[in-house]
N, C-alpha and C positions, 0 to 999 in steps of 0.2 A: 231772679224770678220770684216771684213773690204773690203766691196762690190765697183764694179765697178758704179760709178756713171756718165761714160759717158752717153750723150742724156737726162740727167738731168740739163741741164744748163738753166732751162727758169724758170719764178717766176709762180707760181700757186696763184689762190683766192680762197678759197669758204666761203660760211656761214658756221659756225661752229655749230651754235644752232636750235633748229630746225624750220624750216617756220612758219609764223605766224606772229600773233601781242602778245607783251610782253613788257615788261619793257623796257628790256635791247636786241638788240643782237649783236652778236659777230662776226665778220667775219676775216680769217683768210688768212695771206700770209706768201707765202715757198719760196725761193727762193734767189741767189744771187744781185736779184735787189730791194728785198723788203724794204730795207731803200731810195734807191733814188726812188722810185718809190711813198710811201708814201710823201717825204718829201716835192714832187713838190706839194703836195695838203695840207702842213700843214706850215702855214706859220709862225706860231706861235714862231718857233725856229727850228736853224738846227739840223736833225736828226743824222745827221752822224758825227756829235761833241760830241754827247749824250753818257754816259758807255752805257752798255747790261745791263738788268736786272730793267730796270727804268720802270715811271708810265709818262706818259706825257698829260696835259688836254690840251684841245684848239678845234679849230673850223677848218672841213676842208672845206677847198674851193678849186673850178674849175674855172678859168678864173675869179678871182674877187667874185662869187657867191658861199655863203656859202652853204652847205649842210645839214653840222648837226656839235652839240660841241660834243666833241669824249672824251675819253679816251685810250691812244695809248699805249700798252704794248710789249716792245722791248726785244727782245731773238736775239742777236750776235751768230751765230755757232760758234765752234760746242757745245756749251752749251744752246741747245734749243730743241724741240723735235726730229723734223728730223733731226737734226745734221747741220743745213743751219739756213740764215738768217730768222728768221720770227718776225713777229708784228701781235698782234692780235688790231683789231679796236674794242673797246665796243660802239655802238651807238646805239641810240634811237629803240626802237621793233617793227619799220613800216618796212612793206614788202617794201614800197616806199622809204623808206631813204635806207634801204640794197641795192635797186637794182641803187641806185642812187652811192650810193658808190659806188659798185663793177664794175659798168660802168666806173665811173672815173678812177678807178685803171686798169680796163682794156685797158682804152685807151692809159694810161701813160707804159702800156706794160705786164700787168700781163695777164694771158688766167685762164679760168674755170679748177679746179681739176677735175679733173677725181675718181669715189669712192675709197676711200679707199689711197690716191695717197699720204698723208700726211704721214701717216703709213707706208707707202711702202720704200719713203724715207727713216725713219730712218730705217726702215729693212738693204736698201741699205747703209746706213750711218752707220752702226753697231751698230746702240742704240741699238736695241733688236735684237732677233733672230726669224723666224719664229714662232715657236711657241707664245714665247710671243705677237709676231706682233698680231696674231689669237686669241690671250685672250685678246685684249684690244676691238675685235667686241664682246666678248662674255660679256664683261662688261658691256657694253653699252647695251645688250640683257635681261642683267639676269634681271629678275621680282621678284626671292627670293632670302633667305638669304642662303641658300644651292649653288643656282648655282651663287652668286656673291664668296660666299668664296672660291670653287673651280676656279672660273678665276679671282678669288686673286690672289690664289696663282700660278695659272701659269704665272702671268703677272709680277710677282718677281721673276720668274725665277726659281722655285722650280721642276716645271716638267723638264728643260729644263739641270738643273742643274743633276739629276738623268739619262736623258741621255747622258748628256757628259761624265757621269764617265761611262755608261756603254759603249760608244761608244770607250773614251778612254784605259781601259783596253783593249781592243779586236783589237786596231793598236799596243800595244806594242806588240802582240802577231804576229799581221799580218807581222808586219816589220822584225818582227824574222822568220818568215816564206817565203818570201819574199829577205831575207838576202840567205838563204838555197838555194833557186833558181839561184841564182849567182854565188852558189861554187856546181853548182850538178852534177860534174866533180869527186868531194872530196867525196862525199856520209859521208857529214855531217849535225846533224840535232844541230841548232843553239835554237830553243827554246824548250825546255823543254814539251815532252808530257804528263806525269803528270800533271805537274800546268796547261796547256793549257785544260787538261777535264775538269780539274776542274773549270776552269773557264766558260768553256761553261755551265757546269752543274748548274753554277752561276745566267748567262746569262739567261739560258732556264728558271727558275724559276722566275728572276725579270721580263725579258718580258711576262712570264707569266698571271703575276697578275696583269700586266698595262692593258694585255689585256680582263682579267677576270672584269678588273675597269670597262669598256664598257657598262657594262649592267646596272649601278650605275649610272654613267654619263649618259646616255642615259636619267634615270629618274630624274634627277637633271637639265639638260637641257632642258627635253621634257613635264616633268609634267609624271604623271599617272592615266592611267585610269583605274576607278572604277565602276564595275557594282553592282547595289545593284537587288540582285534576290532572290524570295522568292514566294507563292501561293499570290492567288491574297485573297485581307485586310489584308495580314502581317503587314502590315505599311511601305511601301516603300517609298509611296509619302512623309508620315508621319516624316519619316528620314532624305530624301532629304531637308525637311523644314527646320526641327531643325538643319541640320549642317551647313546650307547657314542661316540661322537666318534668314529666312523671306517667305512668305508663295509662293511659286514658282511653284509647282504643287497641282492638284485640290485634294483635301483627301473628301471621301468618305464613308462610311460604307458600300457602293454597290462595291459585288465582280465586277471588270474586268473595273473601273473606268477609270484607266491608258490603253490607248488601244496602244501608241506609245513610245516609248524612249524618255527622256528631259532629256539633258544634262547643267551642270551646273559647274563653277570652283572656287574652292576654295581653299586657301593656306594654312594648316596645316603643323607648326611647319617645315616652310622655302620649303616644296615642293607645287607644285603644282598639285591637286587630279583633273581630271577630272570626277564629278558624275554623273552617267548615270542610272538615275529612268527607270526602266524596267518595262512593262508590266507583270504582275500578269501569272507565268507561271503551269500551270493545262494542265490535260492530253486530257480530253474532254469536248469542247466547241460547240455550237451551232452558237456560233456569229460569222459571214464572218474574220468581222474586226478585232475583238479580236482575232483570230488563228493567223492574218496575223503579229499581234502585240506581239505574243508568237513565232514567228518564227525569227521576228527580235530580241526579248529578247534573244533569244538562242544564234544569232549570235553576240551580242554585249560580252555575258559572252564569249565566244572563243576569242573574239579578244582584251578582256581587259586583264592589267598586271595584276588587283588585284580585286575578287568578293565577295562581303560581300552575305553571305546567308542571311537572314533576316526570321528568321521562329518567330511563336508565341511560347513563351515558355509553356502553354496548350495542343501544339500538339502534336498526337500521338508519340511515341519515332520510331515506327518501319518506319515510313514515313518518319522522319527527315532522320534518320537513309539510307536508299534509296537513299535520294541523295545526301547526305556526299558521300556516296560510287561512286559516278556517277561521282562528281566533281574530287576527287582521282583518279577514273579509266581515266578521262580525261589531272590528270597531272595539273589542277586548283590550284595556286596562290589564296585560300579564308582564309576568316576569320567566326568563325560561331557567329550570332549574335540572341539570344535570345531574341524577342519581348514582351512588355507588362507584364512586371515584378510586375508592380503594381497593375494588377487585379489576382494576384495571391497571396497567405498567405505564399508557399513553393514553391519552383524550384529549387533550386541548388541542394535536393537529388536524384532528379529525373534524374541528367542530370551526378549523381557521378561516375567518370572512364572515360568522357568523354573526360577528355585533357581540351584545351584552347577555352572555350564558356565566351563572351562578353555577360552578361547580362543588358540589357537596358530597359527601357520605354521610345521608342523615343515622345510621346506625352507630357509625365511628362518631359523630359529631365533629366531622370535618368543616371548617368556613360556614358551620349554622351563623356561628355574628355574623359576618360578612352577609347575608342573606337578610339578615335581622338588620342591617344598615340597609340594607337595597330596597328594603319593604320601606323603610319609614321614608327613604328620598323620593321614590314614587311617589309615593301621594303626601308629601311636606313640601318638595323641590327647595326645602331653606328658608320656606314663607314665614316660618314662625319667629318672630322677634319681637323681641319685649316692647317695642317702639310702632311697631305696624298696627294699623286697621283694620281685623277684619271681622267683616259681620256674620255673626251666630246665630241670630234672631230673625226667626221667618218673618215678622212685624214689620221690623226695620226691613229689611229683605223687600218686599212686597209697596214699602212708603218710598224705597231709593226706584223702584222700575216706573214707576207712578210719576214719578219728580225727573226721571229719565225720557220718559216720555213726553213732559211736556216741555222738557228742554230745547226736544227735539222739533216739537212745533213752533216755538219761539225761534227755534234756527231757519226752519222755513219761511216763517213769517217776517224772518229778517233778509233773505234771499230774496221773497216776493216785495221787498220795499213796503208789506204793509203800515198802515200809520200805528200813532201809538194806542187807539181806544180798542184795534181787534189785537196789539202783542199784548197789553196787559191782562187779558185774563187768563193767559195762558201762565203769564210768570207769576202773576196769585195762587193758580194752582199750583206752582215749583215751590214758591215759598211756604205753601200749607203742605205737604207732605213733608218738604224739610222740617218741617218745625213741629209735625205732628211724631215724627222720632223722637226729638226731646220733652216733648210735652208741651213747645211753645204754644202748638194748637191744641186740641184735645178734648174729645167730651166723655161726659161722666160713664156711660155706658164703655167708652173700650177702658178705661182706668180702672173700674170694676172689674171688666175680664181678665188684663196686667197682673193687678194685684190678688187676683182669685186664686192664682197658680203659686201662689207665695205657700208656706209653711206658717202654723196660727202666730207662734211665737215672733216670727221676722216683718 
């Protein structure tokens, strides 16, 4: 792909690394003047005699006055990021040398990037394609190893690669369709309605399950939250401690200790779990605050992706039993977790035919991993792999339901035997939201919004 790069003719600066004082930083120039524009401030040697691809040390100066010794690293387009000239400055990690620099390059003609503007470029330059453009902010985003490996892999092109082939199957078809419209004088049909259901029926299932991805990616992106609920001295706070490894909420032997929600996050096995210590939920209370604390308990279990029960494994069977059924009737994402294992001689026959119970002593730190495995297979189930697809991006998310949809009308319209002049505007729209994920379609306005959400330097 190969984008229009008029009104791209000016040099961009920005700092590349982030604000601050550090060692090193970095700042960054795009543009077809970035070597004469450096090379009036480095007197060291000419730049523009220099190969691409070099290291170059020395001191730059303005009018005689040095600034700072640099390290200059030279990228000749289009073997460079954005596809144009760039040089990155390494110098000293004062906000005062960066801003001393950047003025000087400004004055000698460069202007401040704009976010994301470096990216956009190669967009426009054809390094990448949308997509990938949009996995290199999610790189710089991810906090784990879940949602770095998934904008791994869309940033090689893995996502983007499984759209073109879905994209391109579905223009041999339109072309052929499209062909028809030309000779519809002849009342000839040029592609083949067989292989065309079948393909759709292709179509319908791949975009299916990118879109089914959604809800994976969402929590590999967003983290998950986790309500921990149970009657009050279950050991809630007691759990919250042991999984964050440090004492974070007050633990108690006095029921109704916890009267608010504390929320806390931790990383198990590459996602992010947001823990949400709840208020000891009982059916009657005397105390103002504690009710007010059992109602917000209530509403944090509805609005979490995932609720550990936490009951005592001593407890009645028919009460546990109560609100298994309640969480069920509600359609609840839990896990059921049997407390205080240890002051017990026997519990697992008590609990026989019950399915999948987590027996623990969160205080002993009994089978906490084994819990801390249970959380992450709910909601992973193994999806994650370095080789799979799945979409992160509410963009893409919303361009795949769009292209899903009108799959679906091209299914119909193959059902109804329609001719080829009412299927094809249905598969033009399949092919513009396909293509509107990678950038093959695209207007300036949502490439603006894309790239707005970038960081100045990237």
């Amino acid at each position: 792909m190969n984008n229009n790069l008029s009104g791209w003719d000016d040099t961009i600066i920005a700092l590349a690394t982030p604000p601050g004082i550090g060692a090193i930083g970095v700042i960054r120039l795009s543009g077809k003047n970035s070597f004469p524009i450096v090379n009036e401030l480095f007197p060291s040697k000419d730049l523009l005699q220099v190969p691409s691809h070099t290291l170059h040390v020395g001191y730059l100066q303005e009018n005689g006055k040095p600034i700072d010794e640099v390290v200059l690293s030279l990228f000749r387009g289009p073997r460079s990021y954005t596809g144009e000239d760039v040089i990155e400055i390494s110098c000293h990690g004062s906000p005062y040398i960066h801003q001393q620099v950047m003025e000087a390059c400004i004055r000698k003609g460069a202007r401040l990037a704009k976010p994301g503007e470096f990216t956009q470029r190669a967009f426009l330059a054809g390094k990448m394609d949308l997509a990938q453009a949009e996995s290199v902010a999610d790189i710089i985003a991810s906090n784990t190893a879940a949602s770095h490996k998934a904008a791994l892999h869309a940033m090689r092109g893995g996502f983007s690669a499984k759209l073109r082939d879905l994209r391109e199957q579905l223009i041999r078809f339109a072309a052929l369709i499209e062909l028809e419209l030309d000779f519809s004088q002849e009342d000839v049909e040029f592609a083949d309605r067989g292989a065309f259901y079948s393909l759709v029926n292709e179509l319908r299932e791949s975009t299916g399950q990118l879109i089914d991805s959604f809800r994976l990616g969402n929590v590999i992106r967003n983290g998950v939250s986790v309500a921990i609920i149970g009657k009050p001295n279950a050991g809630k706070s007691t759990l919250l401690n042991t999984l964050l490894n440090e004492n974070r909420a007050i633990v108690s032997d006095i029921p109704g200790t916890t009267r608010d929600t504390i929320e806390e996050v931790i990383n198990i096995g590459g996602i992010l779990f947001r823990l949400i210590d709840t208020a000891g939920i009982r059916q009657h209370t005397s105390d103002v605050i504690e009710s007010a604390g059992v109602e917000r308990s209530l509403e944090k279990m509805k609005q979490a992706d995932l609720v550990l029960y936490l009951f005592d494994a001593s407890d009645d069977i028919a009460e546990i039993e109560q609100r298994v059924n309640e969480l069920k009737m509600q359609g609840t994402n839990y896990l059921l977790v049997a407390n205080k294992i240890d002051q017990l001689s026997s519990y697992k026959e008590k609990f026989a035919g019950w399915g999948s119970i987590i027996f623990i002593s969160a205080r002993q730190h009994l089978n906490v991993d084994a819990l801390k495995q249970e959380m992450t297979e709910k909601v992973l189930e193994g999806q994650v792999q370095a080789e799979n697809n799945i979409v992160t991006n509410a963009r893409h998310y919303q361009a795949l339901k769009e292209a899903a949809q009108s799959l679906e009308d091209i299914k119909a319209g193959l059902d109804s035997s329609l001719p080829g002049d009412l299927l094809a505007p249905d598969i033009r729209r399949a092919l513009h939201y396909l293509g509107e994920i990678t950038g093959q379609v695209s207007n300036e306005d949502m490439l603006d919004y894309v790239f707005s959400k970038f960081c100045i330097g990237k």
